[in-house]
N, C-alpha and C positions, 0 to 999 in steps of 0.2 A: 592453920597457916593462913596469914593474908591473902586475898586475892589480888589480880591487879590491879582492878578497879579503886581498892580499897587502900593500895597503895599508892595509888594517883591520890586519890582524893585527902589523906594525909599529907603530902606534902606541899598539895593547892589550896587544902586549907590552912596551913604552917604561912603559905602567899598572901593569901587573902587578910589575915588576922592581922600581917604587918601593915598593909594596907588600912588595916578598920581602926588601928591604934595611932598609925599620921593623920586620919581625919576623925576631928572633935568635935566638929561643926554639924548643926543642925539641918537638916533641908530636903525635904521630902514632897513630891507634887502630891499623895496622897495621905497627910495626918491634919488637914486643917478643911474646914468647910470654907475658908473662906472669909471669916470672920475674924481674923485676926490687924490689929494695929499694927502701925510702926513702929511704937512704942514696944507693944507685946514683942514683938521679931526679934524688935534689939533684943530686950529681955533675957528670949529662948535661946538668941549667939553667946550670950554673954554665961548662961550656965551649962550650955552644952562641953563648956573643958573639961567638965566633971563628971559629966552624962556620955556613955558611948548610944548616940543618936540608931547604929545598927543593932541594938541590941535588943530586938523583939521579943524576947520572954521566950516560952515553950509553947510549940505548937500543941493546939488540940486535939490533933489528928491522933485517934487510934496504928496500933502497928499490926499492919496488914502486909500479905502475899501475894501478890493477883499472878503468882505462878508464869511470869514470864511476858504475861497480855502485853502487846502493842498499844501503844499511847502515840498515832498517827497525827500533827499537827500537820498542819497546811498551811503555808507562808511565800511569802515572795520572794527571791533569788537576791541577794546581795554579792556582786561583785566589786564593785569600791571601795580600797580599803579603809576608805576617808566613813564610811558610812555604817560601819561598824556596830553603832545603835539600833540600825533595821535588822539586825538576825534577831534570831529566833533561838535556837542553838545550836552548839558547837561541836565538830564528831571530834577535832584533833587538837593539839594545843600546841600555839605559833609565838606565843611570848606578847601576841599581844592583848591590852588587860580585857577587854571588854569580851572579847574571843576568848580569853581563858574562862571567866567568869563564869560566860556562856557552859565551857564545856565541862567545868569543876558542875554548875545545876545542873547538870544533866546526868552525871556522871553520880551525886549526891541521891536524888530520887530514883535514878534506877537502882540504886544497890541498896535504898531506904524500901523501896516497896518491890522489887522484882519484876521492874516490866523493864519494856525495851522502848526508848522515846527515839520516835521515829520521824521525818520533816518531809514534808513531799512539797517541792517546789512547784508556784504556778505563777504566770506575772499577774494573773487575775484570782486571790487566791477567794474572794467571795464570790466574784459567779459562777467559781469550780466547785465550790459548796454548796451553791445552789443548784445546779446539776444533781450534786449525789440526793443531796436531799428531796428531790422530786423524784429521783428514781428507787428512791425509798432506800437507799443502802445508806450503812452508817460505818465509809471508809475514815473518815475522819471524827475526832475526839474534841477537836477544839480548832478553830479558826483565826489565823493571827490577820489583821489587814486594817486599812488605814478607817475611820470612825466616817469618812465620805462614802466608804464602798459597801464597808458593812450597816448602813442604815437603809440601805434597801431590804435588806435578809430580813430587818427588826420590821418594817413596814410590811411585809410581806407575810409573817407569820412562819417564818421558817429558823428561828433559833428559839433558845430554850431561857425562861425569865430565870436572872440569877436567885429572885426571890424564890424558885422553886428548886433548886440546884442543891442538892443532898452538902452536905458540909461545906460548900463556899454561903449559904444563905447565911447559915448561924453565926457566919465570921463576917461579913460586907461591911460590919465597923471597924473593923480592926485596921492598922497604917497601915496595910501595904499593902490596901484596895483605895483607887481612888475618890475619897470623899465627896467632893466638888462634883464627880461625876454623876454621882450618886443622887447627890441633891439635886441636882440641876435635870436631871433626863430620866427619872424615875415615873414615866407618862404612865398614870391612868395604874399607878402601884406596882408598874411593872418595867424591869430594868434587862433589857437585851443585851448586851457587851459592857466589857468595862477595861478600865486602865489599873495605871499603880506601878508597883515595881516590877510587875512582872515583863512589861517590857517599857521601853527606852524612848523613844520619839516622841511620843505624847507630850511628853516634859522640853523637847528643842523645840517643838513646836507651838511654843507659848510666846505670848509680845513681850516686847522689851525695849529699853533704847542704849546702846553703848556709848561711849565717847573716848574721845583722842585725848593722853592725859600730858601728852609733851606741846599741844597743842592750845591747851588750857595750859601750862605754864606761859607759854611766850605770848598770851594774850594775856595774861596775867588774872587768868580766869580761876576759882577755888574749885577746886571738884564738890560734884554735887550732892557726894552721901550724906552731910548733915540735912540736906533738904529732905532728901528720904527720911531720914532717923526723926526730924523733929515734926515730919507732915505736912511740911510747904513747897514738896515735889509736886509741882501744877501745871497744868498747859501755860499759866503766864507767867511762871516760873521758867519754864523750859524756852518762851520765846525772850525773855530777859535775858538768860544767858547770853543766848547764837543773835541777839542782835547787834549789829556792825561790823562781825566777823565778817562777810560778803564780801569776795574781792572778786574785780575782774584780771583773772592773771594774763588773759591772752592777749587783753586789752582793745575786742572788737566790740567793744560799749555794749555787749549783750553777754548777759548772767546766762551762761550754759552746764554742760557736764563738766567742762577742763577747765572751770574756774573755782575757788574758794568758798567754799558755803558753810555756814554755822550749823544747818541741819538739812540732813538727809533723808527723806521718806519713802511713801510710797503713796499710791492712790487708796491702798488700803485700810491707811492709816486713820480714815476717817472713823473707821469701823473699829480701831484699836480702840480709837479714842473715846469714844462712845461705850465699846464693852469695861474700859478703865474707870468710867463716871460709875459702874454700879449698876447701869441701863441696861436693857437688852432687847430685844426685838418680837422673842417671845416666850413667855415665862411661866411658871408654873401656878395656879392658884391653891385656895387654903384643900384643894380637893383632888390635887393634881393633875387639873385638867390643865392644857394649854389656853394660854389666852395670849392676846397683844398688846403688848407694852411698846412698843416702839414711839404711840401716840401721846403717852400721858403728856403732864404739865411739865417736868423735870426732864423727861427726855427729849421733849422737844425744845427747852430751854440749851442742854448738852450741845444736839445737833445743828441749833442757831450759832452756837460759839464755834464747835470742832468745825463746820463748813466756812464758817468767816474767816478761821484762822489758815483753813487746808487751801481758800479760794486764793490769796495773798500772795501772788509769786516771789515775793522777796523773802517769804517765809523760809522757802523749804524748797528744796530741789527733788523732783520725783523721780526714783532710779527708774520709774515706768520708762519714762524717756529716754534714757542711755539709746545712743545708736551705735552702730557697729559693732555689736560685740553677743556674740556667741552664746551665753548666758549672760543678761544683762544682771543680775543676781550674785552672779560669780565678778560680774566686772564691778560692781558695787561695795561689793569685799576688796576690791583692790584700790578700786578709787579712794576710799575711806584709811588703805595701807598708805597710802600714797599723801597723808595728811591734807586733804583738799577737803574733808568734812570734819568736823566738830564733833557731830554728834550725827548719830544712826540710830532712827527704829525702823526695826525690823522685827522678826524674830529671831530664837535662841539659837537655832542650827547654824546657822552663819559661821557662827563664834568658834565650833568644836569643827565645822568643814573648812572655811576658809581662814580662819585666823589663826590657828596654833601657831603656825611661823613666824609672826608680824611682829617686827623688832621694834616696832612702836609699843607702849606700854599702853592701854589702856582698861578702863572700867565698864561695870555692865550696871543698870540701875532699874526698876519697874517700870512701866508705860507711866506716865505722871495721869495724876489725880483730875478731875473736872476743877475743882475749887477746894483751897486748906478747910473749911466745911466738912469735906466728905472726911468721914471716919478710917476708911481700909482705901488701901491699892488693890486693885483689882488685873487679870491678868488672863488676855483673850487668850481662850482656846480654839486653836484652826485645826479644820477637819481632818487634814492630811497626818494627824498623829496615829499610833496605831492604838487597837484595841484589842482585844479576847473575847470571843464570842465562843459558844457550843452547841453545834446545830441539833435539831429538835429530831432528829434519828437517833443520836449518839446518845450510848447508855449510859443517863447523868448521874448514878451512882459511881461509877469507875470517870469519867470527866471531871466529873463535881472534886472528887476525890484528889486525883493527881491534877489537875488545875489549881485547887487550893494546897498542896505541898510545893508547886513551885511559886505559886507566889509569897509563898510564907517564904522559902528557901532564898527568895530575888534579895530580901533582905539584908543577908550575911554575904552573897556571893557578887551579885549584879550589882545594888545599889554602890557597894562604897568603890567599887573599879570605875562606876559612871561618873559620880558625885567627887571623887579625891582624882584618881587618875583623866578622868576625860577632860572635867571640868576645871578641875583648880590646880593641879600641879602643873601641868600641861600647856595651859592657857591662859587662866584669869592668873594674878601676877598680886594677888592683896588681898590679904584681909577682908575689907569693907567689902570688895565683890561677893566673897562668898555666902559674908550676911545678905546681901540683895537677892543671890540666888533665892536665900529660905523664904523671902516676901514673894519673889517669881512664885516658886513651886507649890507653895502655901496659899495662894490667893487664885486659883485659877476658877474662870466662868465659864460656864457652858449654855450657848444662845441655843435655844429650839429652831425659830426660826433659819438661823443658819446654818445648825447641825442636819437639820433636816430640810432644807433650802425650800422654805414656804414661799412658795409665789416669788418674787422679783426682794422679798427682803433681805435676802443677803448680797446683792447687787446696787441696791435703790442706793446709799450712800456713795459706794465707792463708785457708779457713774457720775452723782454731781462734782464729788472730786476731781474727777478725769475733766468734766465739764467747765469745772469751776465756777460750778452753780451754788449758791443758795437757797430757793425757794424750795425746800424739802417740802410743803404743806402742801403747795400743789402739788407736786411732783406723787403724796402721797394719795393726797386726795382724788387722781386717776385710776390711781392702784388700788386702792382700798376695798372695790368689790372685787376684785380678783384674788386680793390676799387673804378675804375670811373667807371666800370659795375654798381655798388651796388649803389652809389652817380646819375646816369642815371636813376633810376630804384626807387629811389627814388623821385628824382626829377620827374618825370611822372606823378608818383600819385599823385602830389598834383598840377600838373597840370588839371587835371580832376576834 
């Protein structure tokens, strides 16, 4: 006879499957390094009607017993229903998709291998890991938390290299481990945390710029996907459009928050703009050592342009500035509902927290290009996504093991509730959006220097923004003995 389990899981896969056959579309943040065109993307939209994009082949993994063992992760408390994408997983099923998803994998691997997956809540779930791991216990199996809080642990020598990790090493190629991560943060041959499907945020946490599509009619403006599709989505591409849009609605002859702007940013944005060119701050050499790129020929040429264009007050309005309001973030998503902007960069969370309601129609497009020259769209990754780490107590045979069945398993269950339900049924409203997502999720970088905040370089741009400076070369050339101190001094440690 069935069990229960086994009968849940039957009828959430019977859910899921209807799900995985309304979405045909391609888009994944971990099957491309990075190296993909606009061209290519179209391409891969255009034959995914015939390709089911979740359908991963057969796992590797041997069938195994582990007689009941406890699979304890350790993750941060999600209360907000809006935020959905930060669990971990799911004990109960509530109809809604992401939370089911959640609790169909969980439900899927324990009845596949015989253990009991277990969540111990912490709001600090890495320096709770860092606790057990000095006191030498090995209460937790695996570490979920955001890629800012867990590169202390990787610094520190307190998690376990995936390159050494019993059955996730052999599979780190495989989609539904983050590529991009991979390449980009694999310091010195060795790789501490990683993303992919196995969880969620990483992927909302990627740059982007949306725009208002009724907004662009009555300006009589085109929507900008063919500039995506044919590769002349450009920073002067993007100030082409939003310029003249600028109106004073209040009519106190000063451009503020409660007036009309073609585009929306942030102080950030200099930094998007910059990781969109292809550039980074600090980057890997043919030996995987860290080095600094921030200074070359090309990147300083990028940061001449992104700071002229970010210093411009008629440019762009910076939501840094909103006043009165509680979450200037959340009031940003409103002022943009409120058709007062054009266009918004930002990142992707916005879209799936604040927008789902917004009876205004609009589109979601990549961070633009430095110049129609550059070959790929590129697409910042910020810290605050989360990762998977397994601390260097936990026995990475049993880790290694159910870590890589649920990422394989995020495939069939997670991925198509995030990517059809969270994202495109729900929210984006077209077509061409959900091609843009696949260039988003396809194209993502990972900065050394920022992921591991070397010296003042993941700051140094975004104060001349604030500033509405230019002279980056001073600015750098103060810092520059401090930041190959900081770049030494990390590099060390993970020499050790």
């Amino acid at each position: 006879m069935l069990n229960l389990k086994r009968i849940i899981g039957i009828f959430l896969t019977a859910a899921i499957l209807t799900v995985m056959f309304s979405c045909a579309k391609d888009g994944s943040g971990s099957t491309n390094s990075g190296n993909t065109t606009a061209a290519d993307n179209t391409a891969a939209d255009s034959t995914a009607s015939t390709t089911n994009r979740w359908d991963m082949g057969p796992s590797d993994l041997p069938q195994k017993d582990f007689g009941g063992q406890e699979f304890n992760v350790i993750t941060a408390p999600v209360t907000d229903a809006n935020r959905m994408y930060d669990k971990f997983s799911a004990d109960d099923q509530t109809g809604e998709p992401i939370n089911d998803a959640l609790y169909k994998r969980r439900l899927d691997i324990e009845d596949a291998y015989n253990i009991k997956l277990t969540t111990t809540e912490n709001s600090a779930p890495a320096a709770a890991a860092k606790k057990s791991v000095l006191a030498g216990d090995n209460t937790y199996a695996l570490v979920v938390d955001t890629i800012g809080n867990t590169v202390s642990l990787a610094s520190q020598s307190l998690l376990t290299d995936f390159y050494t990790v019993p059955y996730v090493k052999d599979d780190l190629s495989k989609p539904w481990w983050d590529q991009a991560l991979i390449r980009d943060l694999s310091i010195n041959g060795k790789l501490y945390f990683e993303a992919g499907d196995i969880v969620l945020r990483d992927k909302l946490r990627s740059s982007c710029t949306y725009f208002n599509k009724d907004m662009c009619k009555s300006l009589g403006i085109e929507f900008p996907y063919q500039y995506v599709n044919d590769g002349t989505w450009t920073i002067d591409k993007l100030l082409e459009i939003t310029k003249g849009v600028n109106k004073d609605l209040n009519g106190d002859g000063v451009m503020g928050q409660d007036d009309q702007w073609g585009f929306m940013s942030q102080y950030e944005f200099g930094l998007h703009l910059f990781e969109a060119s292809g550039e980074k701050t600090v980057s890997l050499d043919q030996n995987n050592v860290p080095v600094i790129t921030i200074n070359n020929d090309r990147a300083l040429n990028v940061i001449q342009k992104v700071l002229t264009v970010c210093a411009d007050p008629t440019a762009m309005f910076m939501a840094d500035t909103i006043k009165g309001a509680s979450d200037i973030w959340v009031q940003a998503s409103a002022d943009f509902e409120e058709n007062r902007f054009l266009m918004r960069a930002s990142l992707l969370e916005p879209v799936v927290r604040d927008l789902r309601a917004m009876p205004t129609d609009f589109g979601i497009l990549p961070t633009p290009k430095f110049d129609a020259n550059q070959q790929n769209y590129y697409t910042y990754a910020e810290m605050s996504g989360l990762v998977v780490s397994i601390p260097n107590t936990a026995d990475p045979e049993f880790s290694g093991f159910i870590t890589e069945a649920l990422a394989y398993e995020s495939g069939s269950t997670l991925m198509p509730a995030f990517y059809d339900l969270c994202l495109t049924s729900k929210v984006l409203r077209d077509d061409e959006s959900e091609g843009m997502l696949d260039i988003i999720f396809n194209n993502k970088v990972y900065d050394i220097g920022y992921i591991y905040q070397i010296g003042t370089l993941p700051t140094m741009l975004n104060t001349l923004v604030q500033g509405g400076k230019t002279d980056f070369v001073s600015a750098y050339d103060k810092a520059q003995g401090a930041v190959e101190k900081a770049l030494q001094k990390f590099i060390d440690s993970y020499n050790k």
